[in-house]
ROGU-397481 format. One record per residue: x, y, z of N, C-alpha, C in turn; residue in one letter. Coordinates in steps of 0.05 Angstrom, whole numbers, always signed. Example, Ala and Ser with C-alpha at 12.3 -4.5 7.8 and 13.67 -1.06 7.14 Angstrom:
# ROGU-397481
(dose (+264 -114 +156) (+246 -90 +156) (+264 -66 +156) "A")
(dose (+257 -45 +142) (+273 -21 +143) (+258 +1 +157) "S")
END
This chain:
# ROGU-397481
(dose (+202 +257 -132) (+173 +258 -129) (+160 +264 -156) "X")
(dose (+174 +279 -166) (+162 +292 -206) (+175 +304 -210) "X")
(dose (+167 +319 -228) (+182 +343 -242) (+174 +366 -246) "X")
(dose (+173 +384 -261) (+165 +417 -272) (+138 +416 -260) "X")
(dose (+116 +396 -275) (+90 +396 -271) (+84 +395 -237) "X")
(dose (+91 +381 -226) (+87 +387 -197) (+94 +403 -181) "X")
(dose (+114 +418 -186) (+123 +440 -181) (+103 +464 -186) "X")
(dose (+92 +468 -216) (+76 +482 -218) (+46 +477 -206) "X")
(dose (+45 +452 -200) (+25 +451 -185) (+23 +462 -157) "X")
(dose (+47 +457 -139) (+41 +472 -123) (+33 +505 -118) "X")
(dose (+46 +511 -149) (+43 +542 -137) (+16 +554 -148) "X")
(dose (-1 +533 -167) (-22 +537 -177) (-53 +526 -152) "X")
(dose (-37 +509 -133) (-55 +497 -109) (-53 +526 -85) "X")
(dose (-25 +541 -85) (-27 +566 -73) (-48 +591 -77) "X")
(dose (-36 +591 -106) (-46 +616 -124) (-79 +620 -117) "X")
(dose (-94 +587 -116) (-123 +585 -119) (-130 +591 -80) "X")
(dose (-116 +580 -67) (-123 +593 -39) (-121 +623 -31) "X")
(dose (-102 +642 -46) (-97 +663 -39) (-125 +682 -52) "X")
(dose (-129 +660 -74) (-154 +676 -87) (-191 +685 -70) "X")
(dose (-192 +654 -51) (-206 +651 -46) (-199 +663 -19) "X")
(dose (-183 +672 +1) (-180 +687 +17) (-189 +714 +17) "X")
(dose (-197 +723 -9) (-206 +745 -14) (-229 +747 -15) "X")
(dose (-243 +716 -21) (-270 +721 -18) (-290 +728 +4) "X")
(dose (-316 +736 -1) (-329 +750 +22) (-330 +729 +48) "X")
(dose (-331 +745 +75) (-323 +732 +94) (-347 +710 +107) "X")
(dose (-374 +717 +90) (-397 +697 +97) (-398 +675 +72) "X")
(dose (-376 +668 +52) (-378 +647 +32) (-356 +635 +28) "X")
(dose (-331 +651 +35) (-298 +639 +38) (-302 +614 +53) "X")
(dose (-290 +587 +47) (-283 +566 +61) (-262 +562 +85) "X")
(dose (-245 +591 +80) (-229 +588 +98) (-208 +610 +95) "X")
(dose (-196 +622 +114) (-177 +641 +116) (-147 +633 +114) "X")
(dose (-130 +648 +101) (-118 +639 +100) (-87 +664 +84) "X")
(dose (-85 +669 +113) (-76 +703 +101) (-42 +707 +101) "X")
(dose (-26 +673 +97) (-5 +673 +96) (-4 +667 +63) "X")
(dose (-25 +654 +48) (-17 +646 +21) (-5 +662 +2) "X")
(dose (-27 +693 +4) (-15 +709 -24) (+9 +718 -18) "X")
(dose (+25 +715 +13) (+54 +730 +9) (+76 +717 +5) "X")
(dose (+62 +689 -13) (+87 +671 -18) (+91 +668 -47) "X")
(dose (+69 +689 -51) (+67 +691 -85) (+85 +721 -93) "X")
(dose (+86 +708 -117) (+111 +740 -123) (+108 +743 -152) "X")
(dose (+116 +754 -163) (+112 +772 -198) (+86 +773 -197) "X")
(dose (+79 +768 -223) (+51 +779 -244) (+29 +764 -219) "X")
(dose (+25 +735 -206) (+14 +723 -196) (+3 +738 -182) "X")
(dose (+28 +749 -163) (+19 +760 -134) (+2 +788 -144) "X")
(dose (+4 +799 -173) (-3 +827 -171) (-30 +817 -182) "X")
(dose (-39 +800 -200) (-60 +799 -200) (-85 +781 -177) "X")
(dose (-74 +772 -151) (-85 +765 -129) (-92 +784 -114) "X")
(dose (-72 +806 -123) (-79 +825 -102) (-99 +838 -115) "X")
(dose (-104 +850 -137) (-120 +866 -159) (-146 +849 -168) "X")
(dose (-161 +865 -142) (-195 +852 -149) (-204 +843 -187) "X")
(dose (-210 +862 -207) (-224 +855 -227) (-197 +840 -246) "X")
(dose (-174 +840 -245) (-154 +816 -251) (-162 +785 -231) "X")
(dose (-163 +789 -216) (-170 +770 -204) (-191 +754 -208) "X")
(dose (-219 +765 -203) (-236 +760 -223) (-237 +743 -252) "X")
(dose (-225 +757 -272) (-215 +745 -296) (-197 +718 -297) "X")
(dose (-173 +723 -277) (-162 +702 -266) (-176 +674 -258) "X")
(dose (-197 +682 -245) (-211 +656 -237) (-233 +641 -261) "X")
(dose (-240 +667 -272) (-261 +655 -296) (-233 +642 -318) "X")
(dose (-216 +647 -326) (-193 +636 -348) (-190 +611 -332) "X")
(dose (-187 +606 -308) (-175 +578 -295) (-197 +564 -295) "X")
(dose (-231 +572 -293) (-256 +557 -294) (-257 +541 -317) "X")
(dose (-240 +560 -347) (-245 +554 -365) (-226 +531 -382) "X")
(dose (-201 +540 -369) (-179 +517 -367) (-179 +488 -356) "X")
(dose (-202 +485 -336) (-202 +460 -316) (-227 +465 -301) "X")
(dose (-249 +461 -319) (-278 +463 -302) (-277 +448 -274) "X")
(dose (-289 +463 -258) (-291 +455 -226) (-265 +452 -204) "X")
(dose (-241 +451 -224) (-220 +453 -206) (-212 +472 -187) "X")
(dose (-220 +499 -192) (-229 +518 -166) (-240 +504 -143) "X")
(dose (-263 +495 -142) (-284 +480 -132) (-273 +464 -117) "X")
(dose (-260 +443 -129) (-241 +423 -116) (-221 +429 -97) "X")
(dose (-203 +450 -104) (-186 +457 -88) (-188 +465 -68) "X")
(dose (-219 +481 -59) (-227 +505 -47) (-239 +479 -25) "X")
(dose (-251 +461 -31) (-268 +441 -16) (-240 +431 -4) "X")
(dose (-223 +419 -20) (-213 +399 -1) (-187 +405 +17) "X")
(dose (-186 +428 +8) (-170 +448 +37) (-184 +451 +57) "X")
(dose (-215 +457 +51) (-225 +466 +80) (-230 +436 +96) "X")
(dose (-243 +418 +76) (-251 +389 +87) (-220 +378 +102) "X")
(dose (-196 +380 +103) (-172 +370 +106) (-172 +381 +133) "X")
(dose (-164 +419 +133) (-168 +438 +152) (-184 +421 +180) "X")
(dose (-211 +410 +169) (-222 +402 +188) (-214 +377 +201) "X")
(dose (-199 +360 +197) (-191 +342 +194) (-170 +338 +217) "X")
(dose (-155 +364 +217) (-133 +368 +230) (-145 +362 +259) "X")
(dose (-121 +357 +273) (-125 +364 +300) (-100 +352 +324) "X")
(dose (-102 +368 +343) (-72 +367 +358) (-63 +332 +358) "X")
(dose (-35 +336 +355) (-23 +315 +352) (+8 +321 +360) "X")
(dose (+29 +292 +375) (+52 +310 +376) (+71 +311 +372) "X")
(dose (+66 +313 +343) (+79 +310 +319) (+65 +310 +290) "X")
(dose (+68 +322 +264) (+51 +329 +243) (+82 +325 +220) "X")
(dose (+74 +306 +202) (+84 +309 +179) (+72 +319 +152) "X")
(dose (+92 +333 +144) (+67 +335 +113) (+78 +329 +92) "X")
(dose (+65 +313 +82) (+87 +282 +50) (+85 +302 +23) "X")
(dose (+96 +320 +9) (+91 +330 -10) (+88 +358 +0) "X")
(dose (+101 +374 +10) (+84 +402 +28) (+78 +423 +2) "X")
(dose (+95 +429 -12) (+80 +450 -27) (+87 +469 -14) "X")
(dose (+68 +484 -26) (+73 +518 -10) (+45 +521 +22) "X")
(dose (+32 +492 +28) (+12 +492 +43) (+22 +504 +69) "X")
(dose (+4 +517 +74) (+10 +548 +106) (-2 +534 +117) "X")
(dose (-13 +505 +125) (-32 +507 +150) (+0 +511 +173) "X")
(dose (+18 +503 +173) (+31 +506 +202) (+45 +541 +210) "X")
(dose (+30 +550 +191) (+35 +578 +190) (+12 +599 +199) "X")
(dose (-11 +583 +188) (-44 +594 +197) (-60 +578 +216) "X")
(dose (-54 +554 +209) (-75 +534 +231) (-53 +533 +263) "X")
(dose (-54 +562 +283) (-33 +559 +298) (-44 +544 +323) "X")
(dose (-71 +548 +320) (-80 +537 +353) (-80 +501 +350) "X")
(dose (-70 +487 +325) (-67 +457 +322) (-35 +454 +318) "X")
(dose (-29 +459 +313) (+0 +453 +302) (+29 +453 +324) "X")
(dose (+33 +493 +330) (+59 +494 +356) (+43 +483 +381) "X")
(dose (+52 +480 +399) (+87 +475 +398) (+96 +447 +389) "X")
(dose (+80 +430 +371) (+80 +413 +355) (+106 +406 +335) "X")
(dose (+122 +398 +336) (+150 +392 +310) (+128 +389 +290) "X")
(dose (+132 +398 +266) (+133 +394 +243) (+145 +388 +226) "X")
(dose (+149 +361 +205) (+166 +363 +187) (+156 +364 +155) "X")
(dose (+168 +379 +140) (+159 +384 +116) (+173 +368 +86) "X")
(dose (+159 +355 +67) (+182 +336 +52) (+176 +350 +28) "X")
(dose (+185 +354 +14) (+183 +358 -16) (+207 +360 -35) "X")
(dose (+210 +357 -55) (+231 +361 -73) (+251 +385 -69) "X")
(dose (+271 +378 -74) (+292 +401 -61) (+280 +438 -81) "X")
(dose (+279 +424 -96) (+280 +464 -108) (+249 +468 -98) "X")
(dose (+227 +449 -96) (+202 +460 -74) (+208 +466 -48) "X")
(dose (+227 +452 -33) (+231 +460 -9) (+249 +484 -11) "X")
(dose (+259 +493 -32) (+280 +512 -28) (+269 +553 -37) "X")
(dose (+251 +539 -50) (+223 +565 -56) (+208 +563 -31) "X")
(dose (+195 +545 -11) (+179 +546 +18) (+190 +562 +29) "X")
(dose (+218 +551 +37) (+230 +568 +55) (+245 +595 +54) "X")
(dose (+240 +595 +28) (+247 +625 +20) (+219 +647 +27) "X")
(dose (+207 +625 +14) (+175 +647 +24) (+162 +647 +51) "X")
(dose (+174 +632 +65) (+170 +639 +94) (+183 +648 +99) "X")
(dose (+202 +661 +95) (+224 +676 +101) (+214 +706 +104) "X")
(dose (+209 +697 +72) (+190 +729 +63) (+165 +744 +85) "X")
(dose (+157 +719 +90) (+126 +728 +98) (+128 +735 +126) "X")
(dose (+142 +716 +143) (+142 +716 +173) (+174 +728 +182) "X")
(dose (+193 +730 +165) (+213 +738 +175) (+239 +720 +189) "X")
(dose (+227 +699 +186) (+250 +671 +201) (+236 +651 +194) "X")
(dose (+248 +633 +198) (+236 +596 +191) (+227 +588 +223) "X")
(dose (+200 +579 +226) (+192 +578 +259) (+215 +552 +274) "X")
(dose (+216 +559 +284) (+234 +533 +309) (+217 +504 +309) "X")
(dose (+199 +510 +306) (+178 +475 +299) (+178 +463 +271) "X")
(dose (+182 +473 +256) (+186 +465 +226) (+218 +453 +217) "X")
(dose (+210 +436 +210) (+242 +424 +196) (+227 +412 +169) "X")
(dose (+245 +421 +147) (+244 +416 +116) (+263 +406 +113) "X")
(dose (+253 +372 +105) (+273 +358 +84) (+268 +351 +63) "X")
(dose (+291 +368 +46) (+288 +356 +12) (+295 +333 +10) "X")
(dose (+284 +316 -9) (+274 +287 -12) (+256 +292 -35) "X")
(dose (+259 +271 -58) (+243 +253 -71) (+235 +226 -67) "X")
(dose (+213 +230 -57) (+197 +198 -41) (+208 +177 -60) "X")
(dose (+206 +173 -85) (+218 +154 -103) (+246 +141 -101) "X")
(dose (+265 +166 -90) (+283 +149 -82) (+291 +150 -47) "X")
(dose (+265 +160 -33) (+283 +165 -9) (+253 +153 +7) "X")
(dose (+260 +129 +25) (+240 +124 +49) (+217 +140 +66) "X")
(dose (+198 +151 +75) (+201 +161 +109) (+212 +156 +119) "X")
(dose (+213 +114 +129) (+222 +112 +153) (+259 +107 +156) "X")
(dose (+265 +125 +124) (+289 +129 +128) (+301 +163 +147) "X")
(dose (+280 +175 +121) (+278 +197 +124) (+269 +213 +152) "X")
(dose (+256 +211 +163) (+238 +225 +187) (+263 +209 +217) "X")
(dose (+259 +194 +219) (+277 +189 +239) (+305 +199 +246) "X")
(dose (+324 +198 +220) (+345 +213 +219) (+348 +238 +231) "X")
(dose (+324 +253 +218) (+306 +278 +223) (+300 +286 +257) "X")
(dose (+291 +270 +270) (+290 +280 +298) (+265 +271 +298) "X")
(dose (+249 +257 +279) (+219 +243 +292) (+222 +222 +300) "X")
(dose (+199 +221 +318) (+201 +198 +342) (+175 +183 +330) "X")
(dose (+186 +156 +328) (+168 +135 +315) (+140 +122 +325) "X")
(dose (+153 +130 +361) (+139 +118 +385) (+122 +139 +391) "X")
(dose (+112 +159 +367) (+92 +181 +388) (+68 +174 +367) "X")
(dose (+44 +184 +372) (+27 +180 +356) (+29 +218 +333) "X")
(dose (+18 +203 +310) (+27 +228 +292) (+5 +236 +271) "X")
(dose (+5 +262 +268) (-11 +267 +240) (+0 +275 +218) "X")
(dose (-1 +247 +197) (+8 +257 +171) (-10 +269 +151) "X")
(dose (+0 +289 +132) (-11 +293 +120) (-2 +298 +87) "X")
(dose (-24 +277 +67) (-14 +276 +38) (-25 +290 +19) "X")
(dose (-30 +303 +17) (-48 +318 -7) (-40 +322 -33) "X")
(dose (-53 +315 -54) (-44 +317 -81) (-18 +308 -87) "X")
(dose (-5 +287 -80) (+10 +270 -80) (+11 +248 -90) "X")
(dose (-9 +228 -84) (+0 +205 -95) (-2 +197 -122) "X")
(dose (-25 +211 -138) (-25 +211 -158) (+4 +210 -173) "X")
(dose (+21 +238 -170) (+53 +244 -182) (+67 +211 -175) "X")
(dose (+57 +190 -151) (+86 +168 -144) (+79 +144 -165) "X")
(dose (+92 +134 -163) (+94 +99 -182) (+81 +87 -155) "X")
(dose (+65 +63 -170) (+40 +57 -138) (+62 +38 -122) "X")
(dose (+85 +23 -123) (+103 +19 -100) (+111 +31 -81) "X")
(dose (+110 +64 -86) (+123 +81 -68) (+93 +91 -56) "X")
(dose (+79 +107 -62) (+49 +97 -50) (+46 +87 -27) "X")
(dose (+50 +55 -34) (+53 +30 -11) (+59 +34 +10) "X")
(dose (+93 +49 +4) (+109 +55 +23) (+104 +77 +39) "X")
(dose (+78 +95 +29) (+70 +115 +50) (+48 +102 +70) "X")
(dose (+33 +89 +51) (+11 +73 +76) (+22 +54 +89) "X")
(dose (+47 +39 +79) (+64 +26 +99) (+64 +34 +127) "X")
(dose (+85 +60 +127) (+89 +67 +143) (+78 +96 +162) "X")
(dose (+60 +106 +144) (+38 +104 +165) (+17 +83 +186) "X")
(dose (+15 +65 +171) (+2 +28 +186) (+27 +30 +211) "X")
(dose (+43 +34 +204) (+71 +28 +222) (+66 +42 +252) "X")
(dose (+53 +69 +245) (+61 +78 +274) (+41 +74 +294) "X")
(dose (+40 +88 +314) (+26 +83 +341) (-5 +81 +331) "X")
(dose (-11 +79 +359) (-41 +73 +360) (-55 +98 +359) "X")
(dose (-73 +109 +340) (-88 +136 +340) (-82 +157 +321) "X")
(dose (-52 +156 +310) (-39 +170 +292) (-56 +164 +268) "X")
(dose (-53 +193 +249) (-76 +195 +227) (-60 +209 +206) "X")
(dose (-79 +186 +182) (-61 +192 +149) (-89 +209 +138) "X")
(dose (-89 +235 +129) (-101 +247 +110) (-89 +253 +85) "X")
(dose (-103 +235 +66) (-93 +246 +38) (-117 +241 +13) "X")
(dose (-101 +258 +1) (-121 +258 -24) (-117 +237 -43) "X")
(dose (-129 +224 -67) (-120 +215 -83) (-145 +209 -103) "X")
(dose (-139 +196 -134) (-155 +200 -151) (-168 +172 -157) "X")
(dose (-199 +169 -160) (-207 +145 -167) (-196 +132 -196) "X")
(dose (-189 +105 -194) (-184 +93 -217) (-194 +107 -240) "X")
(dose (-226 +117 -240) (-238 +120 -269) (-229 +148 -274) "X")
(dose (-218 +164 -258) (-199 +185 -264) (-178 +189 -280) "X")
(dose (-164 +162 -269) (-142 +160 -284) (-142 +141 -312) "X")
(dose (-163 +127 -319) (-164 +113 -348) (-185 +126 -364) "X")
(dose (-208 +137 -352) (-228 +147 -374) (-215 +172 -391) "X")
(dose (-222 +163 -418) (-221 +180 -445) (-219 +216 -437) "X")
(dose (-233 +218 -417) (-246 +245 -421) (-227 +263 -401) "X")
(dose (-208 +249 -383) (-180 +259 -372) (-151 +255 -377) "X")
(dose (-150 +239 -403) (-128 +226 -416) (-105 +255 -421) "X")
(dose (-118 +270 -440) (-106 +296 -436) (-92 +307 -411) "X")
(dose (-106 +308 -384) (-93 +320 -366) (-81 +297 -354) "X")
(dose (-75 +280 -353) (-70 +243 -341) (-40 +255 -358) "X")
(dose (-45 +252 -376) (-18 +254 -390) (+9 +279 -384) "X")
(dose (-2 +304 -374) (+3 +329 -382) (+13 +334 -356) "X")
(dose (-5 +316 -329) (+6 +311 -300) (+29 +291 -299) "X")
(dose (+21 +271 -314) (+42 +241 -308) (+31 +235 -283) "X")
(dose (+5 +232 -283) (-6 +209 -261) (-4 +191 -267) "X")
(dose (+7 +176 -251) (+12 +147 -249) (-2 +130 -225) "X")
(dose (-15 +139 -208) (-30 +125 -188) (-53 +129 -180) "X")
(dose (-79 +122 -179) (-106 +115 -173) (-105 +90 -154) "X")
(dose (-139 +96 -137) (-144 +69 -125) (-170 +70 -128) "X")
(dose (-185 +44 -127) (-215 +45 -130) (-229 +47 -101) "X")
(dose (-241 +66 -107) (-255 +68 -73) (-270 +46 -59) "X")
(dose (-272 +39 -75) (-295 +4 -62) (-265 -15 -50) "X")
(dose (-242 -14 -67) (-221 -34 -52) (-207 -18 -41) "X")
(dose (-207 +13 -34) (-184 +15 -18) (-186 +16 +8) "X")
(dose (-210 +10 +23) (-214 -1 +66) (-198 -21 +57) "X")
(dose (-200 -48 +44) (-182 -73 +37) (-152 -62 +41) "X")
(dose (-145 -39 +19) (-115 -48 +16) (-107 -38 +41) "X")
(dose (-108 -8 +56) (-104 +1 +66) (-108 -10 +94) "X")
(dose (-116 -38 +105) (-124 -50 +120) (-101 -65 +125) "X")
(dose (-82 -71 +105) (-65 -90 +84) (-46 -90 +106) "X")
(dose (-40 -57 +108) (-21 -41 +120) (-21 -30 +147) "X")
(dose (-48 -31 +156) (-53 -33 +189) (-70 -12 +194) "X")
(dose (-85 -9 +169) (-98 +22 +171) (-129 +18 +171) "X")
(dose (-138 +40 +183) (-174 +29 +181) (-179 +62 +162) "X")
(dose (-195 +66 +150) (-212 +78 +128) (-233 +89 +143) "X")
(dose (-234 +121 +155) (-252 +125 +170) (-266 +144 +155) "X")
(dose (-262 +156 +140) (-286 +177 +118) (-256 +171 +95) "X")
(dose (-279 +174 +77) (-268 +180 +44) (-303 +196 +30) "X")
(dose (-291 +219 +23) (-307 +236 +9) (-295 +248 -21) "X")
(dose (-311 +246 -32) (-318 +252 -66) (-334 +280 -70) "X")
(dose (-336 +290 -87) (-361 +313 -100) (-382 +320 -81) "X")
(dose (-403 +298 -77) (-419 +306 -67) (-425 +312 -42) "X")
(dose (-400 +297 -30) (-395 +304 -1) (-378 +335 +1) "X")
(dose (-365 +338 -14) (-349 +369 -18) (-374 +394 -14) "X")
(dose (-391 +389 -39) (-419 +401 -44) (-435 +408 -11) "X")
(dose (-439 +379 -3) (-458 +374 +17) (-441 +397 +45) "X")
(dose (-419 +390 +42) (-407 +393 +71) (-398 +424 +67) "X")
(dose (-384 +427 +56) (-371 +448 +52) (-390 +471 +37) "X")
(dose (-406 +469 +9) (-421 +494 -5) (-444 +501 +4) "X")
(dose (-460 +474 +9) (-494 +478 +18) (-495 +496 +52) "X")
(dose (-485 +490 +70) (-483 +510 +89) (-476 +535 +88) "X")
(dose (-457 +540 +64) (-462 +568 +65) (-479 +587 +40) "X")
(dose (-496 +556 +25) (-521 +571 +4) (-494 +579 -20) "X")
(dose (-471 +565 -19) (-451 +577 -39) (-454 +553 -66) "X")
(dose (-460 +572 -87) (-458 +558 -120) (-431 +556 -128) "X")
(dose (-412 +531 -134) (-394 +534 -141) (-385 +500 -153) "X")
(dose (-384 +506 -173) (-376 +481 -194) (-351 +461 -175) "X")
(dose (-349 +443 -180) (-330 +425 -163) (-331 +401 -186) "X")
(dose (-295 +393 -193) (-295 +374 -204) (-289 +354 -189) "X")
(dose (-307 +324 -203) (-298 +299 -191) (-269 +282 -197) "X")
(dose (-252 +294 -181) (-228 +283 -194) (-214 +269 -167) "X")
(dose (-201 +284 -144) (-191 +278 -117) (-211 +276 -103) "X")
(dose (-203 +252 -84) (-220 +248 -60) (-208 +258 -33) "X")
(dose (-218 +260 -16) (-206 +258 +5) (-217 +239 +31) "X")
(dose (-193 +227 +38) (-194 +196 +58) (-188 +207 +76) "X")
(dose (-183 +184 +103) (-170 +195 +126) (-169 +161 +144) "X")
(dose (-148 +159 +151) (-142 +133 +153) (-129 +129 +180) "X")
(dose (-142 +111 +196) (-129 +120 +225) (-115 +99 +225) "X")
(dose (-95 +93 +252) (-83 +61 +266) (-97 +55 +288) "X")
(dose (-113 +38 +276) (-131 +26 +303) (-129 +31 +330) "X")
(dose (-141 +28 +347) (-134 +21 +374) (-146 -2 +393) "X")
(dose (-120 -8 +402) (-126 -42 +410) (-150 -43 +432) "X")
END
């Protein structure tokens, strides 16, 4: 799936939720009170330590304007997104707790979780940590999508092809070579009628303009789509394009209801892609 950089991404996509769990309870996007105990050394002590914390978030403002912003939006926009299904994959999991916090969508639901073996092998250590056992609905398979299928992978696994399902991609596709990509909207197109792909991913001018070349490089993104052709491609594959939101929809949906000021970069979108129904 990648390397070092993605790795650290996930624990930097953690780090920024545990932060914002702290925030006050009428401007927080969302709760989320499994994140900071999957964090450990210096991280976890300054998550826990209000005016470190603080500093923490102004150094990361200043590192990656609006990426707070971003992160903070498109967890909650996703969050919303969710909803019972029976069966939930998640393509890239990271250290993401929704099947640990979002409980009234998820059990008694199977879950399966994919990520690179030494990411899957830090998850389940920190749910270990946090909850005390690995839940009976969760199964983690290490896998690098690059060389390893879904519909190799998940079936083997104990998922059933014939149910309708919610996958979920976040901050993923960017890290794949756009063949393997394919092969996730493939086979999401693939399954039942009603089953839903949420994922994020970055507009073309993301990934070629001058002014992200630096971080383009420093990630090794390799995949963008242009939002005007991707209802087309994704149609390609059996999929219909039912919201795709950018910035101002993050802003609109997520900050202005709760009167909250908070910088948001335009970098990830978030889509949501159903399988028709006949």
């Amino acid at each position: 799936m990648a390397d070092k950089q993605v790795e650290s991404t996930a624990l930097g996509v953690g780090t920024i939720r545990a932060i914002e769990s702290h925030e006050s309870s009428e401007l927080r996007l969302f709760e989320d009170p499994v994140a900071e105990g999957f964090l450990t050394g210096t991280v976890a002590r300054i998550v826990r330590n209000g005016p470190a914390r603080r500093v923490f978030r102004r150094l990361i403002e200043a590192a990656a304007p609006g990426i707070y912003g971003s992160v903070v939006c498109r967890t909650r926009l996703i969050d919303d997104a969710c909803a019972r299904f029976p069966q939930v994959v998640l393509i890239g999991a990271g250290l993401d707790t929704r099947p640990y916090r979002l409980t009234s969508m998820f059990p008694p639901a199977p879950v399966w979780e994919i990520d690179l073996p030494t990411v899957q092998s830090a998850k389940k250590a920190a749910v270990q940590r946090v909850l005390g056992t690995l839940p009976s609905n969760v199964r983690y398979l290490p896998a690098d999508l690059t060389e390893n299928r879904l519909g190799d992978l998940l079936p083997a696994a104990g998922f059933d092809p014939r149910a309708a399902s919610l996958l979920i991609c976040e901050a993923v596709l960017q890290y794949l070579p756009p063949p393997t990509a394919d092969t996730i909207f493939a086979y999401a197109g693939s399954l039942p009628p009603g089953s839903r792909l949420i994922f994020t991913y970055l507009p073309e001018e993301v990934l070629h303009a001058p002014r992200h070349a630096r971080r383009v490089r420093w990630f090794r993104w390799q995949t963008a789509f242009d939002p005007v052709r991707l209802p087309a491609l994704l149609a390609t594959h059996g999929l219909t394009l039912t919201t795709d939101l950018g910035r101002a929809e993050f802003e609109s949906q997520c900050l202005t209801p709760l009167a909250r000021s908070l910088p948001v970069a335009e970098l990830e979108r978030v889509a949501i892609a159903e399988v028709p129904t006949p």
